[in-house]
CHARMM internal coordinates of N, CA and C (Angstrom, degrees):
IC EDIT
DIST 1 N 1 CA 1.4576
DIST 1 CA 1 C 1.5216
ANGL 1 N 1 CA 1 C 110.03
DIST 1 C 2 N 1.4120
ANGL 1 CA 1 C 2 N 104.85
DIHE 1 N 1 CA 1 C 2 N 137.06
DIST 2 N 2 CA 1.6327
ANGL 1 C 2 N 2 CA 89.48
DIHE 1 CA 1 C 2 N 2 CA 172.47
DIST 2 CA 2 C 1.6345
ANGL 2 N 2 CA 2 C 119.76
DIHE 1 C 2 N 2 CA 2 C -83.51
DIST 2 C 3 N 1.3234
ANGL 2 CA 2 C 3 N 114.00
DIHE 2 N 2 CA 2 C 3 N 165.14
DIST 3 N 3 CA 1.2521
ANGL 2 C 3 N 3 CA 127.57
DIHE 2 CA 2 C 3 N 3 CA -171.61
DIST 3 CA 3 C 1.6566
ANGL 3 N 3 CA 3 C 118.00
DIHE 2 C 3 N 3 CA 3 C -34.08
DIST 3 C 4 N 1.2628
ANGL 3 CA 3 C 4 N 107.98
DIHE 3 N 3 CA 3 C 4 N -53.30
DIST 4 N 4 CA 1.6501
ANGL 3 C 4 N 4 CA 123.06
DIHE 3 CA 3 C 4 N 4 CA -175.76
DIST 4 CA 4 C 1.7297
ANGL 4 N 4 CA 4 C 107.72
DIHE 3 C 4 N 4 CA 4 C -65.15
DIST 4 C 5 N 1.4638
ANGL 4 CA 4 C 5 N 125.57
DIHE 4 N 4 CA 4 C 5 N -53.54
DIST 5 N 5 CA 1.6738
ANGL 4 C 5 N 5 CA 125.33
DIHE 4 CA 4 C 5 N 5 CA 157.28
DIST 5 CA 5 C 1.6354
ANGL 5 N 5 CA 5 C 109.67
DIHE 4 C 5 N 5 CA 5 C -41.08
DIST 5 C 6 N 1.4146
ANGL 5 CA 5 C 6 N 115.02
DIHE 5 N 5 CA 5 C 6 N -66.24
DIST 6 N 6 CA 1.0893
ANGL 5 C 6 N 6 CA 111.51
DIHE 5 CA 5 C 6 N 6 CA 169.20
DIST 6 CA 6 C 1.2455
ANGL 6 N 6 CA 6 C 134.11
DIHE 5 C 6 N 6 CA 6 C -19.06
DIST 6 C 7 N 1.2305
ANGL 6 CA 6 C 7 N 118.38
DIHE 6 N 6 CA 6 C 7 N -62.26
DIST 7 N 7 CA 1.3162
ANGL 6 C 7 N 7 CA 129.07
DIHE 6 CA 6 C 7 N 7 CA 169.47
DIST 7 CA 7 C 1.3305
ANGL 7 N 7 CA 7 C 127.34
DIHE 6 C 7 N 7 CA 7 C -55.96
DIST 7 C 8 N 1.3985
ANGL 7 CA 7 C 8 N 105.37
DIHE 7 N 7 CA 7 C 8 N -41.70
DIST 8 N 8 CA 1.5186
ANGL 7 C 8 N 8 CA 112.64
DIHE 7 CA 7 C 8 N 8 CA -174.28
DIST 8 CA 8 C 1.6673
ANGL 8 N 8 CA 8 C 85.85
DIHE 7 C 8 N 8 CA 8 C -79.84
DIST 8 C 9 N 1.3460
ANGL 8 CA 8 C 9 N 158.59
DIHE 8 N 8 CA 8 C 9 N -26.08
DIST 9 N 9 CA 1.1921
ANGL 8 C 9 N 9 CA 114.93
DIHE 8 CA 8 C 9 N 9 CA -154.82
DIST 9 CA 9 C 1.2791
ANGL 9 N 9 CA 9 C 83.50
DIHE 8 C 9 N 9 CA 9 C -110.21
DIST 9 C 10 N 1.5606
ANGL 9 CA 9 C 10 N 152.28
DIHE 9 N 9 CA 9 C 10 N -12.90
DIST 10 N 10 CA 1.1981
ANGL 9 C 10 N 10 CA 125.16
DIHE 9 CA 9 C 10 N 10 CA 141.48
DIST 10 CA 10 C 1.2601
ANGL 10 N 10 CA 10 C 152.00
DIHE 9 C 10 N 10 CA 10 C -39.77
DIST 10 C 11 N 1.8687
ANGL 10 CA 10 C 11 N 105.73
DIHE 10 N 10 CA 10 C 11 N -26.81
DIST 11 N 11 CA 1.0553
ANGL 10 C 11 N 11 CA 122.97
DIHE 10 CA 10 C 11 N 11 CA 160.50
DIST 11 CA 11 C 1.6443
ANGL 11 N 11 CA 11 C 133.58
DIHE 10 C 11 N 11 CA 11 C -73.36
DIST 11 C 12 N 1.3626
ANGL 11 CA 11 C 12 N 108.14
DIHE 11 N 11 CA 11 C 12 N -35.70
DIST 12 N 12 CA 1.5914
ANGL 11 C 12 N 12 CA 128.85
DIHE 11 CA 11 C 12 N 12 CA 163.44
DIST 12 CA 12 C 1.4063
ANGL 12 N 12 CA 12 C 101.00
DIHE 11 C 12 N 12 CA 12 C -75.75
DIST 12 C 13 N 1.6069
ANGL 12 CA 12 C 13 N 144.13
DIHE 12 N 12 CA 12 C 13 N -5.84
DIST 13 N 13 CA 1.5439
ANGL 12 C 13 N 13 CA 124.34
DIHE 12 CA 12 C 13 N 13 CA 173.74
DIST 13 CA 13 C 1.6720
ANGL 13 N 13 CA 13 C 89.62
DIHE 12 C 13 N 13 CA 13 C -85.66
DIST 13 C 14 N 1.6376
ANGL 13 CA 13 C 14 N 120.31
DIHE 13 N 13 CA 13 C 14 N -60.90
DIST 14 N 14 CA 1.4571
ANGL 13 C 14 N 14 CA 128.39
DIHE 13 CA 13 C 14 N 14 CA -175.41
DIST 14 CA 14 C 2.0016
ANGL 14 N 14 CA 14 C 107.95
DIHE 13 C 14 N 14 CA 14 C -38.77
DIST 14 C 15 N 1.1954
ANGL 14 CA 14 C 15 N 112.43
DIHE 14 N 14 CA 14 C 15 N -33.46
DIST 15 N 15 CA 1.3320
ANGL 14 C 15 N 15 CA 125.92
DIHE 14 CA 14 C 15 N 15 CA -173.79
DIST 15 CA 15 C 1.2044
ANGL 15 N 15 CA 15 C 101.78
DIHE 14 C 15 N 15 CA 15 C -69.63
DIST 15 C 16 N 1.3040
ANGL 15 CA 15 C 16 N 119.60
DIHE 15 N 15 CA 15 C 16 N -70.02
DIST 16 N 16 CA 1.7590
ANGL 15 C 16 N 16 CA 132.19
DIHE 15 CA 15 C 16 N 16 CA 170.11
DIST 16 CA 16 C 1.6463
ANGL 16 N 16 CA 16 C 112.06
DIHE 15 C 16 N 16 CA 16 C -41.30
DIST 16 C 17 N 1.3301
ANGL 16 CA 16 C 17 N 108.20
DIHE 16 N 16 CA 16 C 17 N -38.46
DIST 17 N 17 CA 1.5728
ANGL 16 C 17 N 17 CA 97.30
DIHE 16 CA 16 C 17 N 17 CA -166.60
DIST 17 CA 17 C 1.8895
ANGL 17 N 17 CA 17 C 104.14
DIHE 16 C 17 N 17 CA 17 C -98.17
DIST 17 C 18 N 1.1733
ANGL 17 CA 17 C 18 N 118.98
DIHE 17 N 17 CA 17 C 18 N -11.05
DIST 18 N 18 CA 1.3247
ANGL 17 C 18 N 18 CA 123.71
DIHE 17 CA 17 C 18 N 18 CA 168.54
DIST 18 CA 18 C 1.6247
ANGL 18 N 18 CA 18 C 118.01
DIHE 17 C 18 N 18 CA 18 C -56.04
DIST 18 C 19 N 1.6491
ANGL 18 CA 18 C 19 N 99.61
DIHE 18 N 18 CA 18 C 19 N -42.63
DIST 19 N 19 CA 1.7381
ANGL 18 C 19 N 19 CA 109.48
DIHE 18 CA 18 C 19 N 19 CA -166.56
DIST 19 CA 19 C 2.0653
ANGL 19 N 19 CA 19 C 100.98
DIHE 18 C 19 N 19 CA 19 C -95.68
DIST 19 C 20 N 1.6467
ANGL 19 CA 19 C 20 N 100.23
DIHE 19 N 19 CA 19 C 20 N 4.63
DIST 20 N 20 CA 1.1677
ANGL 19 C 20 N 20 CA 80.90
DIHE 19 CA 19 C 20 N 20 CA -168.92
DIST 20 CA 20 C 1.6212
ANGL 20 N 20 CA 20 C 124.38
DIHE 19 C 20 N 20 CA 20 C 117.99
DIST 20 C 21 N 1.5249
ANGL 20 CA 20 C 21 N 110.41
DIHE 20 N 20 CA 20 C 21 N -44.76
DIST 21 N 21 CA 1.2132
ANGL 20 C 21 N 21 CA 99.58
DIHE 20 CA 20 C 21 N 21 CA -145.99
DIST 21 CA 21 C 1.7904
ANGL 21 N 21 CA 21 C 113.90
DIHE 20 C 21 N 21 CA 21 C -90.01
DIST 21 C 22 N 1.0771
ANGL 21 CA 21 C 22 N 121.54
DIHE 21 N 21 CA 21 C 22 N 157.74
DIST 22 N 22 CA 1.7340
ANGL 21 C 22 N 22 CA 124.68
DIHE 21 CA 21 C 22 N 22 CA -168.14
DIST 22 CA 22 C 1.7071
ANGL 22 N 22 CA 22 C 84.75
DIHE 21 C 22 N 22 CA 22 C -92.37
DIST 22 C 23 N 1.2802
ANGL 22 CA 22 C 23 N 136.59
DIHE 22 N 22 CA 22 C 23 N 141.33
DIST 23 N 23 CA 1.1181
ANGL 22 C 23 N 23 CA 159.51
DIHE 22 CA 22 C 23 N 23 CA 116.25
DIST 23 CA 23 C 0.9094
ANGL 23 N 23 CA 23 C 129.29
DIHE 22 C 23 N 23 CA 23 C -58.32
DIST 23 C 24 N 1.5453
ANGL 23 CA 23 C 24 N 142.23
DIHE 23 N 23 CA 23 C 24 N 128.93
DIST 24 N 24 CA 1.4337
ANGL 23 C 24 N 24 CA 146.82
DIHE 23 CA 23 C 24 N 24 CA -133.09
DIST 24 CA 24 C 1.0527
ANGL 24 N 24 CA 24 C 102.34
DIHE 23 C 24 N 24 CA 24 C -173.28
DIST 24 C 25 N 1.8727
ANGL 24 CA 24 C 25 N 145.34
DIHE 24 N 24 CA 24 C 25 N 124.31
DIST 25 N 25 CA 1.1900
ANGL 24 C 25 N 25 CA 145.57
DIHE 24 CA 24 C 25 N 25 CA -177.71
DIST 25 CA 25 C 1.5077
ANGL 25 N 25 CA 25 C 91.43
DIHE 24 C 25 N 25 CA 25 C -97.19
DIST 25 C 26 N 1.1744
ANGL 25 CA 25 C 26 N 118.94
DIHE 25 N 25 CA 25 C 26 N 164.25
DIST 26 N 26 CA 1.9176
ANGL 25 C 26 N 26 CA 117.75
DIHE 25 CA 25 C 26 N 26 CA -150.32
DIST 26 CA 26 C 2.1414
ANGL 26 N 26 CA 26 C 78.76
DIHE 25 C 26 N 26 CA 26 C -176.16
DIST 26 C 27 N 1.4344
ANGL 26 CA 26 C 27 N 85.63
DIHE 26 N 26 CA 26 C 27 N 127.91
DIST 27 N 27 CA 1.9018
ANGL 26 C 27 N 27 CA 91.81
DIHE 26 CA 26 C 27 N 27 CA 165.32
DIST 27 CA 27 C 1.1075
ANGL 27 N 27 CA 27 C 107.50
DIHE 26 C 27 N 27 CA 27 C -64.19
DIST 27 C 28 N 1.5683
ANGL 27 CA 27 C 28 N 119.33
DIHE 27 N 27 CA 27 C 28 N 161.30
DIST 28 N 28 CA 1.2455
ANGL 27 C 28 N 28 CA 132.64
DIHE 27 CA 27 C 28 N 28 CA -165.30
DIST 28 CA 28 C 1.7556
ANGL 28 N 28 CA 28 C 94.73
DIHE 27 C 28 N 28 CA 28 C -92.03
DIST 28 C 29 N 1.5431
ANGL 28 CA 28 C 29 N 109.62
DIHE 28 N 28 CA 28 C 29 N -16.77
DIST 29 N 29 CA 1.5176
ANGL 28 C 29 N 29 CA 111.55
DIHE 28 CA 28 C 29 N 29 CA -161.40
DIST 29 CA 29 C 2.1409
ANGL 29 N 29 CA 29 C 77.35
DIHE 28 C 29 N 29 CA 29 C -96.23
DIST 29 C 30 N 0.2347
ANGL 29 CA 29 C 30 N 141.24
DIHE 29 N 29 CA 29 C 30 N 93.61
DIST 30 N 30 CA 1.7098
ANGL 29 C 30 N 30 CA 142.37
DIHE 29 CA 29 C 30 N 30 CA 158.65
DIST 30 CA 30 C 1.3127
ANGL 30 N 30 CA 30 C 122.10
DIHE 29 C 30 N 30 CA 30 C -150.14
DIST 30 C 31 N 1.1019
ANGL 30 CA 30 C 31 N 126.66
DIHE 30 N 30 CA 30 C 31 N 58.70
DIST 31 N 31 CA 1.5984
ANGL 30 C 31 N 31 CA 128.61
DIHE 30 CA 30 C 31 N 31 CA 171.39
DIST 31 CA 31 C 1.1470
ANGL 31 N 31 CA 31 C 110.57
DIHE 30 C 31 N 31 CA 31 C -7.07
DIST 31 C 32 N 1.5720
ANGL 31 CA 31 C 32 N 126.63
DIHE 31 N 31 CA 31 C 32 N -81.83
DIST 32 N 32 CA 1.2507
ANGL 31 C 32 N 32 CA 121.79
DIHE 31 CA 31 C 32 N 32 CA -146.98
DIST 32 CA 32 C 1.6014
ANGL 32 N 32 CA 32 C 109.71
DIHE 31 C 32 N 32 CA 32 C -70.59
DIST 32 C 33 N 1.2536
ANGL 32 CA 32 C 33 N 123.17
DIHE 32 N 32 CA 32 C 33 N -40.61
DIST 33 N 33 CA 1.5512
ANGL 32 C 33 N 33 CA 128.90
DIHE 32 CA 32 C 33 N 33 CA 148.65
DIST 33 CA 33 C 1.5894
ANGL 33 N 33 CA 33 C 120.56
DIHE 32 C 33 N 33 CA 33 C -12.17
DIST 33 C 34 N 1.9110
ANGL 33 CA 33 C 34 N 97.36
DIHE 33 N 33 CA 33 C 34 N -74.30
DIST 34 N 34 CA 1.5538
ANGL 33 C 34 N 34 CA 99.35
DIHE 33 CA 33 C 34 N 34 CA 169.77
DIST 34 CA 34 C 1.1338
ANGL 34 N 34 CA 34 C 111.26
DIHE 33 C 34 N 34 CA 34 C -35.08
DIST 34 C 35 N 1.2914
ANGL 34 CA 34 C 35 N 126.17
DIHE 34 N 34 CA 34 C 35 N -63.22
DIST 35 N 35 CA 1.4582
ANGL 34 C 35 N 35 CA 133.04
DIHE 34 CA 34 C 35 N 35 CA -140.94
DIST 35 CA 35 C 1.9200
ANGL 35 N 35 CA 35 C 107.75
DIHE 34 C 35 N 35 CA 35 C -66.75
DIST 35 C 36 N 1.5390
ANGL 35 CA 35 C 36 N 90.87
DIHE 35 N 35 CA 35 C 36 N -48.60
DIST 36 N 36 CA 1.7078
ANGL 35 C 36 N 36 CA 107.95
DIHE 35 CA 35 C 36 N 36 CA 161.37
DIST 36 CA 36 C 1.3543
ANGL 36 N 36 CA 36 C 107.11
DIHE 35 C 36 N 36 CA 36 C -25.02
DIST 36 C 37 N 1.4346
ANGL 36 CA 36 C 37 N 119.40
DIHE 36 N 36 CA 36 C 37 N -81.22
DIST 37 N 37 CA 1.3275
ANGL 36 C 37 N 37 CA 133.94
DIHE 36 CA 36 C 37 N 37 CA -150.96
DIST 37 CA 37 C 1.4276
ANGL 37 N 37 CA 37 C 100.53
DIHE 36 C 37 N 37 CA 37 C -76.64
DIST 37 C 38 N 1.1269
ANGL 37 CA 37 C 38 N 121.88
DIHE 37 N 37 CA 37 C 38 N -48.25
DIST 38 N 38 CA 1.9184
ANGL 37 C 38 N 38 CA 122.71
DIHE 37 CA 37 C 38 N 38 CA 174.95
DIST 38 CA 38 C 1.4981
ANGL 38 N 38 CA 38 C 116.83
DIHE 37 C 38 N 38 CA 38 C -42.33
DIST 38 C 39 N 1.9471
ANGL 38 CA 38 C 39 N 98.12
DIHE 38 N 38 CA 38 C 39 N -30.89
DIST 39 N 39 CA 1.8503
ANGL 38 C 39 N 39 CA 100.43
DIHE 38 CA 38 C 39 N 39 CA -161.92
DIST 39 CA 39 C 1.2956
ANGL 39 N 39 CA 39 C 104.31
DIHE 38 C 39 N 39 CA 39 C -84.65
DIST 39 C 40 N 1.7964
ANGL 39 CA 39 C 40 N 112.65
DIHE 39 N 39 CA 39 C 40 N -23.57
DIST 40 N 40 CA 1.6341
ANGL 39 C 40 N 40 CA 134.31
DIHE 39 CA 39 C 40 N 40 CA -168.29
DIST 40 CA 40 C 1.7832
ANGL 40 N 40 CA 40 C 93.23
DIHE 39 C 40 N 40 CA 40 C -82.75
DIST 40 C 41 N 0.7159
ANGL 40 CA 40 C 41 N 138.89
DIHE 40 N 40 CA 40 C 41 N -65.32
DIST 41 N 41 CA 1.6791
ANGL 40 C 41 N 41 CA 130.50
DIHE 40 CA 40 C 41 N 41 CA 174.93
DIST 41 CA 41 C 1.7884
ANGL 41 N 41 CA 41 C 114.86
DIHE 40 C 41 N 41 CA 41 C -68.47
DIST 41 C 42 N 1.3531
ANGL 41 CA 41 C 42 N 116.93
DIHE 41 N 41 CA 41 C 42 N -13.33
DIST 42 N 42 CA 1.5504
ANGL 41 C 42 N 42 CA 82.27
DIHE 41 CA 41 C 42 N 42 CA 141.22
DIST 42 CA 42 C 1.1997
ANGL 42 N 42 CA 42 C 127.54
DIHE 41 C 42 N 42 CA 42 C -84.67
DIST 42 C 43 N 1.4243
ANGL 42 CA 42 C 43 N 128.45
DIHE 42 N 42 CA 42 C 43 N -11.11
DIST 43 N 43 CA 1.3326
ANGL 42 C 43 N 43 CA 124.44
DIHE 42 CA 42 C 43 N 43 CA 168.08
DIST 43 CA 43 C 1.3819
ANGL 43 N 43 CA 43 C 111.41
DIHE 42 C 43 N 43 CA 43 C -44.87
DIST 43 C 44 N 1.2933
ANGL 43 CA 43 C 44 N 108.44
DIHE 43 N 43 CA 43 C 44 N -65.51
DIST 44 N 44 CA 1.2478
ANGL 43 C 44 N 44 CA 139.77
DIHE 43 CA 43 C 44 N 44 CA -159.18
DIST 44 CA 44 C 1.9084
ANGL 44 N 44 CA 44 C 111.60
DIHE 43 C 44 N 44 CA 44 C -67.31
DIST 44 C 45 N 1.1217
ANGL 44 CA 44 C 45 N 98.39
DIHE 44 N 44 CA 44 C 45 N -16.73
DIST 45 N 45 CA 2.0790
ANGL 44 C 45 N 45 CA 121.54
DIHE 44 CA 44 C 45 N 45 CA -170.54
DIST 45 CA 45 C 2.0389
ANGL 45 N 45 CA 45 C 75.74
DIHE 44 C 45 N 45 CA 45 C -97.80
DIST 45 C 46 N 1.2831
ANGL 45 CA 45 C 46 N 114.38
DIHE 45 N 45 CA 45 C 46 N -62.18
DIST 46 N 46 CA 1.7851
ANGL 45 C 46 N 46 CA 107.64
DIHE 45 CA 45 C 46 N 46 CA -169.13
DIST 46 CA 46 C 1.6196
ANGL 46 N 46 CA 46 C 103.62
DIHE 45 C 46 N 46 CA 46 C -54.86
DIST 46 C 47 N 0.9700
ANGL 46 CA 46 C 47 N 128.17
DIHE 46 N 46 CA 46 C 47 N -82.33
DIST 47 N 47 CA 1.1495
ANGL 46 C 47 N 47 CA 128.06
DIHE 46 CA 46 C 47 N 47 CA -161.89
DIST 47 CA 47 C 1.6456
ANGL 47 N 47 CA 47 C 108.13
DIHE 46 C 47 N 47 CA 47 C -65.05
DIST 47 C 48 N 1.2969
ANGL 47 CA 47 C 48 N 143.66
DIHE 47 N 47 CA 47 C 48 N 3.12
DIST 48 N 48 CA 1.2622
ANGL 47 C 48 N 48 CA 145.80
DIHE 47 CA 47 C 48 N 48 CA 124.71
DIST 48 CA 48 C 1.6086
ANGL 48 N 48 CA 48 C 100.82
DIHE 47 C 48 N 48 CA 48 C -18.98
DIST 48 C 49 N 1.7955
ANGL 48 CA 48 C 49 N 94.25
DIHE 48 N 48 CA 48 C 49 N -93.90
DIST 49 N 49 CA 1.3141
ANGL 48 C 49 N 49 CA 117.57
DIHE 48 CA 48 C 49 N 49 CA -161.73
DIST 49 CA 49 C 1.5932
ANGL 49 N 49 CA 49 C 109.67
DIHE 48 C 49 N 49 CA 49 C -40.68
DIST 49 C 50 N 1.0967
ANGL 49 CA 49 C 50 N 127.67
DIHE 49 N 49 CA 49 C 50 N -33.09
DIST 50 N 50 CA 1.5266
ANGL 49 C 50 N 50 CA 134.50
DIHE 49 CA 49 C 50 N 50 CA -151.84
DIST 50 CA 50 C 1.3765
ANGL 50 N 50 CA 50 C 99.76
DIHE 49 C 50 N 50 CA 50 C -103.17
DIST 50 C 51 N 1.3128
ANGL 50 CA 50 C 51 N 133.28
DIHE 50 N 50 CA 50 C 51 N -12.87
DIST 51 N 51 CA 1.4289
ANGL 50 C 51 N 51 CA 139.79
DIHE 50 CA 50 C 51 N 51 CA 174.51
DIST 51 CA 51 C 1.8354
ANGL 51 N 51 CA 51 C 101.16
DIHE 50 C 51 N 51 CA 51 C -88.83
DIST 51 C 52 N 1.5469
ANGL 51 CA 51 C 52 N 109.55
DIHE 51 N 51 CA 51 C 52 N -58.78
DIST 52 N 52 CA 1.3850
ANGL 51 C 52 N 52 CA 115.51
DIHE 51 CA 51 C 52 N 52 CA -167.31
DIST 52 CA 52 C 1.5684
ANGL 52 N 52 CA 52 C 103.40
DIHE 51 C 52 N 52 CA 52 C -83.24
DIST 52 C 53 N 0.7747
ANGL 52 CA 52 C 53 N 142.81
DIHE 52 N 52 CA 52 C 53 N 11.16
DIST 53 N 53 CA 1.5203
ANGL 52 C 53 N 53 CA 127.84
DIHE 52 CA 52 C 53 N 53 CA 177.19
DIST 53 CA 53 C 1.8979
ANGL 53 N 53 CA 53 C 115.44
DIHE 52 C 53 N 53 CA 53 C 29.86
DIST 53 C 54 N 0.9804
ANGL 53 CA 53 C 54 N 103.77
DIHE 53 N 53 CA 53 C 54 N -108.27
DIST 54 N 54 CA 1.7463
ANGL 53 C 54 N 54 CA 123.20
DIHE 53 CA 53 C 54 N 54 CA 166.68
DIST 54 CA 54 C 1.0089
ANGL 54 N 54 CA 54 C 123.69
DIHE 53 C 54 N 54 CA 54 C -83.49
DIST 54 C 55 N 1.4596
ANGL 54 CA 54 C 55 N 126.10
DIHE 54 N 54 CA 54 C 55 N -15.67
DIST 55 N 55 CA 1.1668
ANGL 54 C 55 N 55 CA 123.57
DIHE 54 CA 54 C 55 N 55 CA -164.82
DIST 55 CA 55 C 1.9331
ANGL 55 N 55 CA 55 C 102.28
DIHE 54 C 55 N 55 CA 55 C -114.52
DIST 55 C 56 N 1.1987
ANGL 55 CA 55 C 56 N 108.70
DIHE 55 N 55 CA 55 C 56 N 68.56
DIST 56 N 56 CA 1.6218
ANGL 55 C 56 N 56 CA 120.45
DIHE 55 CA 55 C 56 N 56 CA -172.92
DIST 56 CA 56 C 1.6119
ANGL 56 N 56 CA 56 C 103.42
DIHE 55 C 56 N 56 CA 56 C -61.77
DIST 56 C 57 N 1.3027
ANGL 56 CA 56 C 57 N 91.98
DIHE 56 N 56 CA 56 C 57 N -26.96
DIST 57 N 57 CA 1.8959
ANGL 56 C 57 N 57 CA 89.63
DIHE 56 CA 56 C 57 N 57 CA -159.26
DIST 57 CA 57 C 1.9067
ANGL 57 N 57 CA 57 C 108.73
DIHE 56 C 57 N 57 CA 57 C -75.74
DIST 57 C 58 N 1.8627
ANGL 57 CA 57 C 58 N 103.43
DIHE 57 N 57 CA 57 C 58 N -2.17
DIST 58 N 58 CA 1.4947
ANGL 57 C 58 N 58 CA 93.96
DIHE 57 CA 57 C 58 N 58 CA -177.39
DIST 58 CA 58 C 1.7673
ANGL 58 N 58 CA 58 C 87.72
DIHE 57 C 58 N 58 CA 58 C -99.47
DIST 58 C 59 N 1.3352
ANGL 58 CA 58 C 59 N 140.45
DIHE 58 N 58 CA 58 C 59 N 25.13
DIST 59 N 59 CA 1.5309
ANGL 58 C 59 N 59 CA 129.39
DIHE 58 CA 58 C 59 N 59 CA 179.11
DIST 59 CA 59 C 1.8351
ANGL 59 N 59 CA 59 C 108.65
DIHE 58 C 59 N 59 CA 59 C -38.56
DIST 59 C 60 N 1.9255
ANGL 59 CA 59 C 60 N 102.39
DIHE 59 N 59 CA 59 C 60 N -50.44
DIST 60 N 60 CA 1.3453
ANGL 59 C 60 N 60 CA 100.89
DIHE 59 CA 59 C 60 N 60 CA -165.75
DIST 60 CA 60 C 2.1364
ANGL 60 N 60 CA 60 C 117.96
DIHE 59 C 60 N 60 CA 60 C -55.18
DIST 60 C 61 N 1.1705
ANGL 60 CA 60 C 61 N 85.80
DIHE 60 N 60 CA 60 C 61 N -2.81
DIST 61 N 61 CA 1.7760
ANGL 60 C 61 N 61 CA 85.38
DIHE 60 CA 60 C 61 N 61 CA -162.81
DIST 61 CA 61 C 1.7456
ANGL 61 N 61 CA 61 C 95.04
DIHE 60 C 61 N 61 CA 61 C -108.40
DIST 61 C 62 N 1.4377
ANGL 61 CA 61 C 62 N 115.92
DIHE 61 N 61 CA 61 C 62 N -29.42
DIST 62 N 62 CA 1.6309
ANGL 61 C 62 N 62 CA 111.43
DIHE 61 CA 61 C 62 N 62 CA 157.74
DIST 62 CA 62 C 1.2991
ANGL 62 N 62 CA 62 C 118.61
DIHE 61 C 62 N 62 CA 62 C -63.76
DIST 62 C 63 N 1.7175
ANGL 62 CA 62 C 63 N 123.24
DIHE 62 N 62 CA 62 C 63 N -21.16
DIST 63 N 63 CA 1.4514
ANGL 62 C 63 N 63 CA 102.15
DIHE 62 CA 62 C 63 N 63 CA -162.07
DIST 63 CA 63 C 1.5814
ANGL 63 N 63 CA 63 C 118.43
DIHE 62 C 63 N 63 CA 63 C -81.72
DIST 63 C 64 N 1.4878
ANGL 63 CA 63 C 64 N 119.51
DIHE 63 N 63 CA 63 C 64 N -41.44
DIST 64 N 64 CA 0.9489
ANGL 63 C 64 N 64 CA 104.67
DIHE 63 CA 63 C 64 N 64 CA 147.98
DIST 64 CA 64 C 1.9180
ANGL 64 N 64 CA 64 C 148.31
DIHE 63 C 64 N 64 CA 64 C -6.62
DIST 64 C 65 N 1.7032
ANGL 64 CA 64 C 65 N 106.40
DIHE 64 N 64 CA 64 C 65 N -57.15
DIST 65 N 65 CA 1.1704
ANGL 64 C 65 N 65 CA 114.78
DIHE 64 CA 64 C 65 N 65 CA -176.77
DIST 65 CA 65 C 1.7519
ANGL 65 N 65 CA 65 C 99.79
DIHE 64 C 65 N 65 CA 65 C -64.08
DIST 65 C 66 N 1.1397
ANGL 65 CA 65 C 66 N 117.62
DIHE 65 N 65 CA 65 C 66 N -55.39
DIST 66 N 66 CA 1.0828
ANGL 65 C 66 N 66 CA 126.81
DIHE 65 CA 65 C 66 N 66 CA -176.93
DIST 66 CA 66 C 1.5958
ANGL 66 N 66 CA 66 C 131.21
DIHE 65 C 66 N 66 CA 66 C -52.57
DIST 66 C 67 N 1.2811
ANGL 66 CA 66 C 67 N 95.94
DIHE 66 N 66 CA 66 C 67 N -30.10
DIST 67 N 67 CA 2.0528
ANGL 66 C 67 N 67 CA 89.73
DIHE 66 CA 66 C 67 N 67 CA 175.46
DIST 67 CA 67 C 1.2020
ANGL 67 N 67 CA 67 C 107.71
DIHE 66 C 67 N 67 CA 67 C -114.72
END
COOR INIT
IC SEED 1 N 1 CA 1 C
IC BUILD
């Protein structure tokens, strides 16, 4: 990998393991999977919206609270 990927997916594992969450590679052909992850980010798209009102552009500092 070059240096710059590198980083970012070291940085997104430290990100993942801070809030908790297990990461799991899942086929792209897996329905019921999709469906998992689609139903978990509208959660996650609602309670966005309902925290930020107008102010969309602070999402990155709500998301945290939320997952």
């Amino acid at each position: 990998l070059e240096h710059k990927r590198l980083h970012d997916l070291v940085f997104f594992k430290d990100f993942l393991r801070e809030l908790g969450i297990k990461n799991l590679p899942t086929s792209v052909e897996h329905p019921q999977t999709n469906g998992q992850a689609k139903a978990a980010n509208k959660v996650v798209l609602r309670e966005l919206k309902k925290r930020l009102g107008n102010a969309k552009g602070q999402w990155a500092d709500e998301l945290p609270s939320i997952l």
